[in-house]
N, CA and C atoms of all chains as a GROMACS GRO file, in nm:
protein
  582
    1UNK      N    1   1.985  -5.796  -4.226
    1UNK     CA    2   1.966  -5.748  -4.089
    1UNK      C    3   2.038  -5.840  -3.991
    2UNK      N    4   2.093  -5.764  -3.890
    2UNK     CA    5   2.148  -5.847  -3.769
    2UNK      C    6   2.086  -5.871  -3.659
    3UNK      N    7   2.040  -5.986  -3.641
    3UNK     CA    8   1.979  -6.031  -3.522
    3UNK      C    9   2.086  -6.045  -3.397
    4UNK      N   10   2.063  -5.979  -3.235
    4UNK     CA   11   2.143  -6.026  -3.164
    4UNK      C   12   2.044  -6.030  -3.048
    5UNK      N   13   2.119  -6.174  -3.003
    5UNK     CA   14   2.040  -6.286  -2.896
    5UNK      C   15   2.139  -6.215  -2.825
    6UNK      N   16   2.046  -6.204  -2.656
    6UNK     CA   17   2.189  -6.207  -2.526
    6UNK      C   18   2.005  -6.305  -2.423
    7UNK      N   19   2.086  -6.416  -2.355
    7UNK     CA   20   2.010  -6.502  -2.265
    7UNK      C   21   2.074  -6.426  -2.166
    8UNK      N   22   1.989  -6.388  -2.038
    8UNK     CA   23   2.077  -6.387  -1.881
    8UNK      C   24   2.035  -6.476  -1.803
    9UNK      N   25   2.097  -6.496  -1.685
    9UNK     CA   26   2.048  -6.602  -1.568
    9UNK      C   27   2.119  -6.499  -1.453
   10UNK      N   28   2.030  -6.447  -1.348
   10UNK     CA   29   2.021  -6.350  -1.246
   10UNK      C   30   2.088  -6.454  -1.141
   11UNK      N   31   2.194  -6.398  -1.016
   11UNK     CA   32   2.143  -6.452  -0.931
   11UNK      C   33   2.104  -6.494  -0.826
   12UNK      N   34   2.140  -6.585  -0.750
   12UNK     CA   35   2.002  -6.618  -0.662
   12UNK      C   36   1.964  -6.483  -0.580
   13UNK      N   37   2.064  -6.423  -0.511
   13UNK     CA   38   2.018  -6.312  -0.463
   13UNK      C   39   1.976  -6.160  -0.535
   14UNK      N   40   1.919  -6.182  -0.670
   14UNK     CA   41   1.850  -6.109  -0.751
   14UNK      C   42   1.717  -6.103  -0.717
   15UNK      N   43   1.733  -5.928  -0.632
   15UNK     CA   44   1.545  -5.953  -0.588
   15UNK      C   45   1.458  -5.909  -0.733
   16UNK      N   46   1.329  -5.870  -0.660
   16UNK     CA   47   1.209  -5.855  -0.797
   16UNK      C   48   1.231  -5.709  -0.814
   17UNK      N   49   1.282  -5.653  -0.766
   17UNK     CA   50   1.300  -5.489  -0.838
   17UNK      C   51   1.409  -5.480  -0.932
   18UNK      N   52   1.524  -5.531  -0.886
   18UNK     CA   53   1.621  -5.523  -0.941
   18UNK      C   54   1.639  -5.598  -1.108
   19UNK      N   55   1.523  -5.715  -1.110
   19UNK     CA   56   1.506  -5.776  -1.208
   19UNK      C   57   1.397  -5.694  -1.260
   20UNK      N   58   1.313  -5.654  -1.246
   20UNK     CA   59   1.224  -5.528  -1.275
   20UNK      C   60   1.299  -5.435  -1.354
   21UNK      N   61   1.359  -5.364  -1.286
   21UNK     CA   62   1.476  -5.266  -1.316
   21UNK      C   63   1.559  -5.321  -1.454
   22UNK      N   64   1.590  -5.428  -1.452
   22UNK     CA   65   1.686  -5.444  -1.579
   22UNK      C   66   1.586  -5.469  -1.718
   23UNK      N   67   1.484  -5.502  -1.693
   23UNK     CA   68   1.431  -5.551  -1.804
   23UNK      C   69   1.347  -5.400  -1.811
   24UNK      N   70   1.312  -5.330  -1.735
   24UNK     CA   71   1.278  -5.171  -1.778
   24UNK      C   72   1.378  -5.102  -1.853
   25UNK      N   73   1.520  -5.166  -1.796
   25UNK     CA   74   1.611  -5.073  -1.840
   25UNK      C   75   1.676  -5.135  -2.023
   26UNK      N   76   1.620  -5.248  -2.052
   26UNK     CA   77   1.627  -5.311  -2.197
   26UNK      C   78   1.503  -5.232  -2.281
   27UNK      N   79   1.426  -5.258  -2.228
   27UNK     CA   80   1.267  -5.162  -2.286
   27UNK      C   81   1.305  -5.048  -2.364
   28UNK      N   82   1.358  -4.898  -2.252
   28UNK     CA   83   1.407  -4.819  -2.262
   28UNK      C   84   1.513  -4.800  -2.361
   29UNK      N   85   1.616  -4.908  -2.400
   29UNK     CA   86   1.749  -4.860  -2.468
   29UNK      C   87   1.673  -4.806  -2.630
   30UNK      N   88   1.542  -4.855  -2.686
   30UNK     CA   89   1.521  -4.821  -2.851
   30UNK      C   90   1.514  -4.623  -2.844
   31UNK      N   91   1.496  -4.620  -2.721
   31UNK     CA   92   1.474  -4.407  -2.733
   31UNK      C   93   1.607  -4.389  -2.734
   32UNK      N   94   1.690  -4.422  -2.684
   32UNK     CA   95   1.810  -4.400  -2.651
   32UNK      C   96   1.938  -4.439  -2.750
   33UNK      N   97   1.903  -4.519  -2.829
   33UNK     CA   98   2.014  -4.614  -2.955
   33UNK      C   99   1.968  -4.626  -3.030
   34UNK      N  100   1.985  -4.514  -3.148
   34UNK     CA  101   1.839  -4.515  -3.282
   34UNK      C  102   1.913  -4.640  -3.370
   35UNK      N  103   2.051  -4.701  -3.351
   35UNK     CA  104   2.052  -4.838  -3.435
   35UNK      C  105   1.975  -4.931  -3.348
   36UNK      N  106   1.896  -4.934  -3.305
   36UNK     CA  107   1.783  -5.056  -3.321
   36UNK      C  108   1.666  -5.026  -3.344
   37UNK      N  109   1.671  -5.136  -3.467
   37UNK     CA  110   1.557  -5.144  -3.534
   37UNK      C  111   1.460  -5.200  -3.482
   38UNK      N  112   1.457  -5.321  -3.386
   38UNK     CA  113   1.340  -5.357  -3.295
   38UNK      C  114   1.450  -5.438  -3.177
   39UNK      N  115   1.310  -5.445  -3.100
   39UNK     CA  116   1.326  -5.519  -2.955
   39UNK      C  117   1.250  -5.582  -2.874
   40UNK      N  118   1.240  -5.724  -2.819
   40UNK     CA  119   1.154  -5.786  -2.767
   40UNK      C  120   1.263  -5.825  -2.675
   41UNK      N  121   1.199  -5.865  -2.522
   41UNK     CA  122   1.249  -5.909  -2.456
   41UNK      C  123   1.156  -5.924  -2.310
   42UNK      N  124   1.240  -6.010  -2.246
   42UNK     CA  125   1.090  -6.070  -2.130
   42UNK      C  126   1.168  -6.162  -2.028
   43UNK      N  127   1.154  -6.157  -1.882
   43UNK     CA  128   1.135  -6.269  -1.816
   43UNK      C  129   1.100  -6.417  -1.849
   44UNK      N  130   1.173  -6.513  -1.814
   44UNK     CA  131   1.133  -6.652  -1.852
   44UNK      C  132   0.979  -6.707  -1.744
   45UNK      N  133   0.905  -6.797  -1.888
   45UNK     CA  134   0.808  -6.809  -1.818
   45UNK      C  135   0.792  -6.940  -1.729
   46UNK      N  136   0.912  -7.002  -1.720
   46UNK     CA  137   0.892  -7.119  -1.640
   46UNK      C  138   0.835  -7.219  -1.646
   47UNK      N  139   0.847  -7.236  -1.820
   47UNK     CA  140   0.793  -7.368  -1.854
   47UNK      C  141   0.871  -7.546  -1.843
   48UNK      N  142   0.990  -7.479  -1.851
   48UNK     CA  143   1.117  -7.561  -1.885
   48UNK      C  144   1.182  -7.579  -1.796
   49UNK      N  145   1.272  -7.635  -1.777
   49UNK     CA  146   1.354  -7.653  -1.662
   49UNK      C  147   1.532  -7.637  -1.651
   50UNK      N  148   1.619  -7.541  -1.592
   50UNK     CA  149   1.710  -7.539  -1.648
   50UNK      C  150   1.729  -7.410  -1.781
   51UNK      N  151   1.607  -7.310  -1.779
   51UNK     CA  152   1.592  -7.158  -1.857
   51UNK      C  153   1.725  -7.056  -1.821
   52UNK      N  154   1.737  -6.996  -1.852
   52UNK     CA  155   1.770  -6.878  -1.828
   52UNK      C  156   1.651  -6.751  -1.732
   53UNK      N  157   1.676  -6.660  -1.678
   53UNK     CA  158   1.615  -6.589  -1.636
   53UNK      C  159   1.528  -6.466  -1.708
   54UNK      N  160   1.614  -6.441  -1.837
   54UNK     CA  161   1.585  -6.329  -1.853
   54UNK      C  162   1.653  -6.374  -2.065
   55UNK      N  163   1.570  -6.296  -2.165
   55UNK     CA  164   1.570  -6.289  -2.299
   55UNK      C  165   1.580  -6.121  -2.356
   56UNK      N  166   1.653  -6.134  -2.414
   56UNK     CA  167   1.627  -6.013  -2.532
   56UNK      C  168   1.672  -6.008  -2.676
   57UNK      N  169   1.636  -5.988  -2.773
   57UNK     CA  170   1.590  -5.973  -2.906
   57UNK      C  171   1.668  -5.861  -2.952
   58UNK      N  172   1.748  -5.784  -3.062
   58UNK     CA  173   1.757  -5.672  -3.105
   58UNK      C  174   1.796  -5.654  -3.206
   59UNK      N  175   1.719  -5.597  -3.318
   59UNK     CA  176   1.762  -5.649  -3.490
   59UNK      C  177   1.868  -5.463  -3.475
   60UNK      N  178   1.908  -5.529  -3.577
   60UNK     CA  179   2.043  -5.404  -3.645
   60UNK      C  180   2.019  -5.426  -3.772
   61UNK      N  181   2.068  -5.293  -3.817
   61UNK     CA  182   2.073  -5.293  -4.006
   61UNK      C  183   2.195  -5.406  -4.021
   62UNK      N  184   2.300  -5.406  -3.939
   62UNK     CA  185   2.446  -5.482  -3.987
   62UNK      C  186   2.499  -5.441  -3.883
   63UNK      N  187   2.608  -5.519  -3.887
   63UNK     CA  188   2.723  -5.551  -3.760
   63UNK      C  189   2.756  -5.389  -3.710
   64UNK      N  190   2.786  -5.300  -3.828
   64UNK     CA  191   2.807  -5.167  -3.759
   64UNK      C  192   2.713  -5.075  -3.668
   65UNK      N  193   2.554  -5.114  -3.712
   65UNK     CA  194   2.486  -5.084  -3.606
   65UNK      C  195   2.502  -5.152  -3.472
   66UNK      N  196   2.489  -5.283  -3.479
   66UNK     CA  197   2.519  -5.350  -3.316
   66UNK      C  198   2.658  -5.321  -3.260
   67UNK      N  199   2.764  -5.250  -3.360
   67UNK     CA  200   2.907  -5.228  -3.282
   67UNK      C  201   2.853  -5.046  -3.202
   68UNK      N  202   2.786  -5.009  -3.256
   68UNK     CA  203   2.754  -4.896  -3.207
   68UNK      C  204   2.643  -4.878  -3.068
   69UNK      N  205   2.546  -4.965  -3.120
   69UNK     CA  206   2.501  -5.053  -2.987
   69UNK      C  207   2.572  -5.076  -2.822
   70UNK      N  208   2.681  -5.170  -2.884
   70UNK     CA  209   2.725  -5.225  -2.775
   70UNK      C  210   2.828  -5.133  -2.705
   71UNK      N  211   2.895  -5.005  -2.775
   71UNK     CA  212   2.975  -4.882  -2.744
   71UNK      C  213   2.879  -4.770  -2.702
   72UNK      N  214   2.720  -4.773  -2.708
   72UNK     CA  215   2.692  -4.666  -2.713
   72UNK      C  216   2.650  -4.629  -2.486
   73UNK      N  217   2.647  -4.535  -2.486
   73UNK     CA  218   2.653  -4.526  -2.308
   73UNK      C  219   2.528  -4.548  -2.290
   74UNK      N  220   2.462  -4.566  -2.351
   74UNK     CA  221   2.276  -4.597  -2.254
   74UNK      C  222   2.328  -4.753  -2.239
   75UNK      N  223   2.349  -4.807  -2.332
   75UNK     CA  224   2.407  -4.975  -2.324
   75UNK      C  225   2.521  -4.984  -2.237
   76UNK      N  226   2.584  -4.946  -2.211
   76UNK     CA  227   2.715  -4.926  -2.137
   76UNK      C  228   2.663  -4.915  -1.955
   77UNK      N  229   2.561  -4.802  -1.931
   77UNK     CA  230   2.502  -4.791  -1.836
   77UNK      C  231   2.354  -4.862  -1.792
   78UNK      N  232   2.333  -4.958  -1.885
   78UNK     CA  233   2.270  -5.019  -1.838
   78UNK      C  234   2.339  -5.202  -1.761
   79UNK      N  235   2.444  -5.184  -1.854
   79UNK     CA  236   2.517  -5.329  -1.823
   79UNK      C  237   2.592  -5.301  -1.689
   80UNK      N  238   2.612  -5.185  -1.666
   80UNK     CA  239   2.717  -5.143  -1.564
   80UNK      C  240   2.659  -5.127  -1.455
   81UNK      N  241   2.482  -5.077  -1.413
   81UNK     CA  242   2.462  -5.053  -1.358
   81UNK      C  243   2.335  -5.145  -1.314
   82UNK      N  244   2.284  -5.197  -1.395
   82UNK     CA  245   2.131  -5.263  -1.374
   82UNK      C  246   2.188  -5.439  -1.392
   83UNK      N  247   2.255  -5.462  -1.495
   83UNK     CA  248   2.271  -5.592  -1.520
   83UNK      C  249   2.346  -5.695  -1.451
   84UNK      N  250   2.486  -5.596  -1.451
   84UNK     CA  251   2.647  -5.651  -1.360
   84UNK      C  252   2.582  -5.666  -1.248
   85UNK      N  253   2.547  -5.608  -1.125
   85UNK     CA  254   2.503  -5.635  -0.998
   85UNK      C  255   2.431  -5.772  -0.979
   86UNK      N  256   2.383  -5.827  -1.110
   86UNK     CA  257   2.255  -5.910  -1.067
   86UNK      C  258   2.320  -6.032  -1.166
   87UNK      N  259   2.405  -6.089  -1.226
   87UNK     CA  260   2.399  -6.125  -1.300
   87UNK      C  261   2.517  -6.260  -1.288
   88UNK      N  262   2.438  -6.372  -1.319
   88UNK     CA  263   2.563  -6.501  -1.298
   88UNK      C  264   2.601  -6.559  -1.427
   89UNK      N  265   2.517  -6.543  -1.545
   89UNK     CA  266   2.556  -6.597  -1.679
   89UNK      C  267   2.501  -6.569  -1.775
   90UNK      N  268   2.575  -6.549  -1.896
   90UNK     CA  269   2.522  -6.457  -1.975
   90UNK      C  270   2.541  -6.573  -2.099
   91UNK      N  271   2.441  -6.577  -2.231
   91UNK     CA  272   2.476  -6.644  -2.343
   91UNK      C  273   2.426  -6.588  -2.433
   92UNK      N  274   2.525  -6.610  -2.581
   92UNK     CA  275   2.464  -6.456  -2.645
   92UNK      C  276   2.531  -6.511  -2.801
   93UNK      N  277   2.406  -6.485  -2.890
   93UNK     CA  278   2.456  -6.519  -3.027
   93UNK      C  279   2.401  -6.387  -3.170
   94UNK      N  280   2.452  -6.356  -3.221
   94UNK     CA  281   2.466  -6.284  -3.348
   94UNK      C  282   2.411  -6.336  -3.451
   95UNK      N  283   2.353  -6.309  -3.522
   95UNK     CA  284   2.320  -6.388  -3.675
   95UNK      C  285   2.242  -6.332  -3.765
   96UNK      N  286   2.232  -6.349  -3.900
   96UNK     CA  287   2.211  -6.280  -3.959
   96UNK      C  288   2.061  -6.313  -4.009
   97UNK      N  289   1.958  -6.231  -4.009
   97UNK     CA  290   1.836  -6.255  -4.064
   97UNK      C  291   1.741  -6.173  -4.203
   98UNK      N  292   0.154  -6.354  -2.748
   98UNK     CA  293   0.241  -6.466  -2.789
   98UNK      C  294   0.395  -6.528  -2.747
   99UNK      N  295   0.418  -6.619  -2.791
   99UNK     CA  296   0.498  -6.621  -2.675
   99UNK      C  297   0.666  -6.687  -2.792
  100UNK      N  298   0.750  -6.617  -2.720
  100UNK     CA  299   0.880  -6.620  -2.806
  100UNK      C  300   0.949  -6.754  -2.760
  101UNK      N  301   1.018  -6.772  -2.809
  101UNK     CA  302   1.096  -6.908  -2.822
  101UNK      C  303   1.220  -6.906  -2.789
  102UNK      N  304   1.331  -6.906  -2.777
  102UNK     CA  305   1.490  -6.875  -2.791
  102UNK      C  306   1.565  -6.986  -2.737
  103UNK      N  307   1.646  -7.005  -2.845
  103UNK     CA  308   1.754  -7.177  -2.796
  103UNK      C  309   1.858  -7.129  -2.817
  104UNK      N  310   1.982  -7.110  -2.772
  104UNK     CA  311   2.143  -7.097  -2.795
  104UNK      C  312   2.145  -7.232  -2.836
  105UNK      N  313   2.260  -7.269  -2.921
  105UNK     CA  314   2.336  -7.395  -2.950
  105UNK      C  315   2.461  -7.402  -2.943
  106UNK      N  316   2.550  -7.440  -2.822
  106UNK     CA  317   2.702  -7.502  -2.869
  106UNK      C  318   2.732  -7.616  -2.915
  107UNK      N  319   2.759  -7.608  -3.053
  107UNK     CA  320   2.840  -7.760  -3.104
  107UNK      C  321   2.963  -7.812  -3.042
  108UNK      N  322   2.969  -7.945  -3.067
  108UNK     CA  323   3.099  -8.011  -2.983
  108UNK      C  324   3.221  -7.974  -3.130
  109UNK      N  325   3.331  -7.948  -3.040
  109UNK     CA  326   3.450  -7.971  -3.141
  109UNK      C  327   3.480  -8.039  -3.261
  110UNK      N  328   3.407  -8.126  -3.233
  110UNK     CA  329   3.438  -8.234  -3.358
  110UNK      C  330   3.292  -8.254  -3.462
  111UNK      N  331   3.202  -8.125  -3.442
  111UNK     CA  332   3.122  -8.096  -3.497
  111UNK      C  333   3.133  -8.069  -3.670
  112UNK      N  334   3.120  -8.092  -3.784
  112UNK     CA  335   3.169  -8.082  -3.891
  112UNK      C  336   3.040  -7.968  -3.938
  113UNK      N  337   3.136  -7.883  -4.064
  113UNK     CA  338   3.021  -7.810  -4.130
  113UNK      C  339   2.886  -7.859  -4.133
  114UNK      N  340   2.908  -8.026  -4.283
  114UNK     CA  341   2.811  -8.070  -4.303
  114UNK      C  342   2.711  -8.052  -4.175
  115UNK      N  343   2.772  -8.117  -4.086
  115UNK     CA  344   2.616  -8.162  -3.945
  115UNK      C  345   2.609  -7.994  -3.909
  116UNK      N  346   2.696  -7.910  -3.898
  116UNK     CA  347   2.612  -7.805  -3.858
  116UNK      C  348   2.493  -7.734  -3.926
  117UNK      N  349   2.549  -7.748  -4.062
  117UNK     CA  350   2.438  -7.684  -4.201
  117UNK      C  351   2.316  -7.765  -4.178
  118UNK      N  352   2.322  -7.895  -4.149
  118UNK     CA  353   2.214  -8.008  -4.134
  118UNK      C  354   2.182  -7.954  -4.045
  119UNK      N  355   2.183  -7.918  -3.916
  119UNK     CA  356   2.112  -7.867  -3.810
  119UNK      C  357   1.998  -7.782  -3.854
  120UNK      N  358   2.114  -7.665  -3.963
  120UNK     CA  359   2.008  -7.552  -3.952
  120UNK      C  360   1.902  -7.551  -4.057
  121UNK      N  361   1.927  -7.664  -4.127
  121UNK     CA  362   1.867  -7.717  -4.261
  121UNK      C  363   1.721  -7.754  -4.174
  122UNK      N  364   1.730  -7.813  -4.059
  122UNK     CA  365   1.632  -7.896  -3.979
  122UNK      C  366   1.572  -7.772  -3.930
  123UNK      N  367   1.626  -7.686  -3.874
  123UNK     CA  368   1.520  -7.582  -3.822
  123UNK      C  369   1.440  -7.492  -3.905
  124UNK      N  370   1.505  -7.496  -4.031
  124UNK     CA  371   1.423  -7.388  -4.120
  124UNK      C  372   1.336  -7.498  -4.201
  125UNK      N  373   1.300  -7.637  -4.206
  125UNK     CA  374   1.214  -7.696  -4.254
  125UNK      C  375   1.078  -7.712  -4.156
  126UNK      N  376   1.114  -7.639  -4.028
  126UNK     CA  377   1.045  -7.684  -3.903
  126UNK      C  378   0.907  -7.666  -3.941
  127UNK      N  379   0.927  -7.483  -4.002
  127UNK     CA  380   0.765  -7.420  -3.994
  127UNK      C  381   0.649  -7.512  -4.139
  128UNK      N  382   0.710  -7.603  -4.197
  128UNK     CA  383   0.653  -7.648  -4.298
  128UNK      C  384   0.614  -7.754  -4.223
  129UNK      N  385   0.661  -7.853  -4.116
  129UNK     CA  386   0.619  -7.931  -4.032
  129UNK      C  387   0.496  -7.909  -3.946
  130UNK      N  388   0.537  -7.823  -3.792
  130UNK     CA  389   0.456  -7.773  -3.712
  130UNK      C  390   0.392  -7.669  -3.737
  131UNK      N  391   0.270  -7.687  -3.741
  131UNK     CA  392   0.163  -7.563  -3.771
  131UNK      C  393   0.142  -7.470  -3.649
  132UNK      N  394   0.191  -7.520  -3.555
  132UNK     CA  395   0.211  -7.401  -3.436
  132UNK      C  396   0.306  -7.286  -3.439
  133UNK      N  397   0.395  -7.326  -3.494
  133UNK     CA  398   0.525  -7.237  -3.566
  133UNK      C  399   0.429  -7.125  -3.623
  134UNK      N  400   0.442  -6.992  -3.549
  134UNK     CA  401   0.400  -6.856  -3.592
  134UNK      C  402   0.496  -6.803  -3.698
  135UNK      N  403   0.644  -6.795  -3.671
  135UNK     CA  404   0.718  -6.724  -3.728
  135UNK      C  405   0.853  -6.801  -3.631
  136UNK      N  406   0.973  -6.857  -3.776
  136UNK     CA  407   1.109  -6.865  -3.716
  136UNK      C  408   1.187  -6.796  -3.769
  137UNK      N  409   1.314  -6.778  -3.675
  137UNK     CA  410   1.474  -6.713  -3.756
  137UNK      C  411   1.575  -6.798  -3.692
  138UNK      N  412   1.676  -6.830  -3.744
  138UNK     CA  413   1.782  -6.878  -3.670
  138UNK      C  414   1.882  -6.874  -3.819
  139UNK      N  415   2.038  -6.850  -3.746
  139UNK     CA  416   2.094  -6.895  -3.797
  139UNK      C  417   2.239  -6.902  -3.683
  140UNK      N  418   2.370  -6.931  -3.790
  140UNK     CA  419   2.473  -6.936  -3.728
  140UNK      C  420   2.557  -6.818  -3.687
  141UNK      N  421   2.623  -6.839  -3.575
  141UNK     CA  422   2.685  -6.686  -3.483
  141UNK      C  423   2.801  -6.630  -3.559
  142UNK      N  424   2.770  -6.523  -3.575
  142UNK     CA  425   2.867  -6.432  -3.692
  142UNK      C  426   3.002  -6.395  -3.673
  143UNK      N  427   3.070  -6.464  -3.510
  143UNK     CA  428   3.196  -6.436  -3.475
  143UNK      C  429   3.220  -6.313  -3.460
  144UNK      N  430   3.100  -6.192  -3.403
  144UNK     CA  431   3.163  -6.088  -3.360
  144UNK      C  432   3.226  -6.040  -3.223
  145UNK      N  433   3.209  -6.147  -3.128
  145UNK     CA  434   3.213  -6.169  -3.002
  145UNK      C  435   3.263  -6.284  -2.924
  146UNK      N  436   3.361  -6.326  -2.863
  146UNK     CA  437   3.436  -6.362  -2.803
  146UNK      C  438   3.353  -6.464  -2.688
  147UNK      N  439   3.348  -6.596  -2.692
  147UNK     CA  440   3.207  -6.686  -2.590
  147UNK      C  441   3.106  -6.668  -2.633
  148UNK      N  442   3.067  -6.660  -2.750
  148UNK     CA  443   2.912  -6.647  -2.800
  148UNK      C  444   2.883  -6.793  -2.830
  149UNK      N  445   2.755  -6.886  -2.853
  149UNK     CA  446   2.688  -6.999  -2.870
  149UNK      C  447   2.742  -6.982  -3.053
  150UNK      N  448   2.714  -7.098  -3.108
  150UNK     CA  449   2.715  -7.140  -3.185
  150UNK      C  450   2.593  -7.125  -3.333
  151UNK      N  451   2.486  -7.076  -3.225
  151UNK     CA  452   2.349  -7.125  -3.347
  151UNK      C  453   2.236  -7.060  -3.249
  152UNK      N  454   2.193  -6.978  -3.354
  152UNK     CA  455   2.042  -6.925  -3.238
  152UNK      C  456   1.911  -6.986  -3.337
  153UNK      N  457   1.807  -7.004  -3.257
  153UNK     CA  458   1.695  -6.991  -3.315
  153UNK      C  459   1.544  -6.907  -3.242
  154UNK      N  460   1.481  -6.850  -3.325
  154UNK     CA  461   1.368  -6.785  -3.214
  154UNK      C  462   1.249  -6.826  -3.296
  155UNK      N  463   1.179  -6.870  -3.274
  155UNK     CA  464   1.070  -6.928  -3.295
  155UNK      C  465   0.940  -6.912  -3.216
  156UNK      N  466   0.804  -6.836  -3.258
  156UNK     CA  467   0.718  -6.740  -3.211
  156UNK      C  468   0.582  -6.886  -3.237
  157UNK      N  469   0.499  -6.861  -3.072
  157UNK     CA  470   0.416  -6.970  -3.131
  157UNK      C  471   0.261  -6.862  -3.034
  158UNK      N  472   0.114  -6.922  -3.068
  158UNK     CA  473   0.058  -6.811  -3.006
  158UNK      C  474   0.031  -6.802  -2.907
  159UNK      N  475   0.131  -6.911  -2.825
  159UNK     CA  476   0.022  -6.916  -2.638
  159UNK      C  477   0.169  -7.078  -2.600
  160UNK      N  478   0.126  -7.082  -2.470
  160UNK     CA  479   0.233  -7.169  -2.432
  160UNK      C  480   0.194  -7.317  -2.518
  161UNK      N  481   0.044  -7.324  -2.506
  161UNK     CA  482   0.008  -7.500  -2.568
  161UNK      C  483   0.083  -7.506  -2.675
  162UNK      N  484   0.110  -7.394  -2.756
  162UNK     CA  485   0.146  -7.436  -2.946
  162UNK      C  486   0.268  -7.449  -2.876
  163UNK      N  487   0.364  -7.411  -2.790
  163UNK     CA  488   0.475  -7.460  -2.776
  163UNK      C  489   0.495  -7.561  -2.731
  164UNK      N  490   0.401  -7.633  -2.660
  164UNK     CA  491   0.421  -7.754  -2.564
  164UNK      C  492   0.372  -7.859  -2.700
  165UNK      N  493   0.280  -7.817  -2.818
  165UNK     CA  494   0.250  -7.951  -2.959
  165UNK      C  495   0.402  -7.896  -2.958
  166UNK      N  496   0.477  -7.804  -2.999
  166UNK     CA  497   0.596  -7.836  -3.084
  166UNK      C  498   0.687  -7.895  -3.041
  167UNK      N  499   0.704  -7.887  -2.877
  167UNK     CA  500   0.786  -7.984  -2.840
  167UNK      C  501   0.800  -8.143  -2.849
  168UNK      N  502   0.661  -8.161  -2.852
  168UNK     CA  503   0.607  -8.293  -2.879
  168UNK      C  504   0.611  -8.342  -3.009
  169UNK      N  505   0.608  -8.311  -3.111
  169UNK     CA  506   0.605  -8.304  -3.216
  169UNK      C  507   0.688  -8.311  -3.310
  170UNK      N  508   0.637  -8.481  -3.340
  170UNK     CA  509   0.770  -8.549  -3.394
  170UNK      C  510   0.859  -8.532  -3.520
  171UNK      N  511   0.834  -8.362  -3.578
  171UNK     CA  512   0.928  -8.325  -3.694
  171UNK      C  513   1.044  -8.279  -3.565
  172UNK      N  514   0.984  -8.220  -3.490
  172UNK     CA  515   1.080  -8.159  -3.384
  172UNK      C  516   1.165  -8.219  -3.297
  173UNK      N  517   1.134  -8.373  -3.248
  173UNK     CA  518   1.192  -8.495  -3.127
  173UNK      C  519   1.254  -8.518  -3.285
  174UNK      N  520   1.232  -8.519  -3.400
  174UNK     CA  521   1.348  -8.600  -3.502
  174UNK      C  522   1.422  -8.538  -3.497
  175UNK      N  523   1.453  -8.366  -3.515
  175UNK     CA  524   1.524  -8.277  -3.527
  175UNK      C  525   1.684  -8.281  -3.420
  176UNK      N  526   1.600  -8.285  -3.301
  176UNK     CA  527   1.664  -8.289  -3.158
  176UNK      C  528   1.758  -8.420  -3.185
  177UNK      N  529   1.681  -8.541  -3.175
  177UNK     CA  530   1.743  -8.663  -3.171
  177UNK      C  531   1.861  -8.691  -3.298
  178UNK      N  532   1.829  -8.664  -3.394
  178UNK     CA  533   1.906  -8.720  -3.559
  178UNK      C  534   2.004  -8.592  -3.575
  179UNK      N  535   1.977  -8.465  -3.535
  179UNK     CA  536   2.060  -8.380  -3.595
  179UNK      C  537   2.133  -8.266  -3.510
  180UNK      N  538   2.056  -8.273  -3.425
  180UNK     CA  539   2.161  -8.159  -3.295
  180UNK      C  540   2.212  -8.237  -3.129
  181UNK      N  541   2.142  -8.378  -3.115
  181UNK     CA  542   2.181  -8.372  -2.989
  181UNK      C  543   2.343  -8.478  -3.012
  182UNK      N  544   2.360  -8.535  -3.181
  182UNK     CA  545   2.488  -8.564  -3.203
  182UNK      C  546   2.638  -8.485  -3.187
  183UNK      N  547   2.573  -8.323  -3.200
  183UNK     CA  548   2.685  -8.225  -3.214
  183UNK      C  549   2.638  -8.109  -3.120
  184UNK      N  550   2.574  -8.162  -2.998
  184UNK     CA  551   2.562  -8.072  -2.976
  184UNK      C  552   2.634  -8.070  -2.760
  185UNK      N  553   2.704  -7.925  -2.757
  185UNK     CA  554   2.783  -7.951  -2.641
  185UNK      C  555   2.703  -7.895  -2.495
  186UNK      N  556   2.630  -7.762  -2.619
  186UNK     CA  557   2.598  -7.691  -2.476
  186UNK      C  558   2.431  -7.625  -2.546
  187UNK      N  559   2.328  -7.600  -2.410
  187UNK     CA  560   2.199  -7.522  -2.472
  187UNK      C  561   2.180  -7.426  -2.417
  188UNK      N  562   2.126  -7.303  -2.433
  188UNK     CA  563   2.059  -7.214  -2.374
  188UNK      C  564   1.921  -7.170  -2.372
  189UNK      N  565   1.799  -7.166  -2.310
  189UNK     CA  566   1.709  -7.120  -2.352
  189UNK      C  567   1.620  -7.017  -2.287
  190UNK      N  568   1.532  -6.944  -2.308
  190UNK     CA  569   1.435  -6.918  -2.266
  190UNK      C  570   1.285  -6.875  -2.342
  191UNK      N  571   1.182  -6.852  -2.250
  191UNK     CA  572   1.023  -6.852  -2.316
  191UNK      C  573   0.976  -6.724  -2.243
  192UNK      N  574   0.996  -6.635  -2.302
  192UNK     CA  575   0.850  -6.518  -2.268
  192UNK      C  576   0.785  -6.458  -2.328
  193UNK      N  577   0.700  -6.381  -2.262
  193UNK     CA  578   0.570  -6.312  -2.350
  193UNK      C  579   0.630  -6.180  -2.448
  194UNK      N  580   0.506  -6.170  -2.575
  194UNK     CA  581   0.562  -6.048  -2.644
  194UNK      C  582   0.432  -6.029  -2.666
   0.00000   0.00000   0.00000
């Protein structure tokens, strides 16, 4: 199975809807992109210092599910429309579990 | 419960050996810390262009089990002896699932 990490960091002028909005709009992508097999993802809780803003989780059978993933238009329209507006840095790792 | 997530960039002059040792250190973790619910990590599969180096997600049941693991000297050995030698860049974040 393919695990893929994406960290975000919103910013500063990222209000609470709009960050609302994106992490509704991660929730949403498993109805929409039957290659994922699961999904967790969440606001940082502000334990640490120096976090990211924002986490998400998304297992794949294999790389060809997450290439389909990352081509498919619910993903496409969510990066384009909910994420890009709000978004200062992104970090993001692949791996296999 | 509450999720875990670390990006890792190694420095250039990072060698296999110390990277395998890294991840050698994180998958001995959950035999260490008994707060450790559930880990995965491994190394980034090169499907993507600026991706981190090394993920790990590590599930503990409430913020305290995360705050023993930070403390918690299988974990300060881990940090100190085996990733903060090779290591360039971090990412993280903590939220609820």
């Amino acid at each position: 199975m393919l695990r893929h990490i994406v960290l975000l960091r919103w910013t500063p002028e990222a209000t609470t809807a709009q960050r609302r909005a994106a992490e509704a709009g991660f929730q949403a992508l498993p109805r929409a992109v039957e290659e994922i097999r699961a999904l967790s993802c969440g606001g940082d809780l502000g334990l640490t210092g120096g976090a990211h803003d924002f986490a998400a989780v998304l297992d794949f059978a294999d790389a060809d599910g997450w290439r389909a993933y990352q081509e498919h238009p619910a993903h496409r329209a969510l990066v384009a429309d909910l994420l890009k507006p709000i978004l200062a840095e992104r970090a993001t790792v692949q791996f296999d579990v």
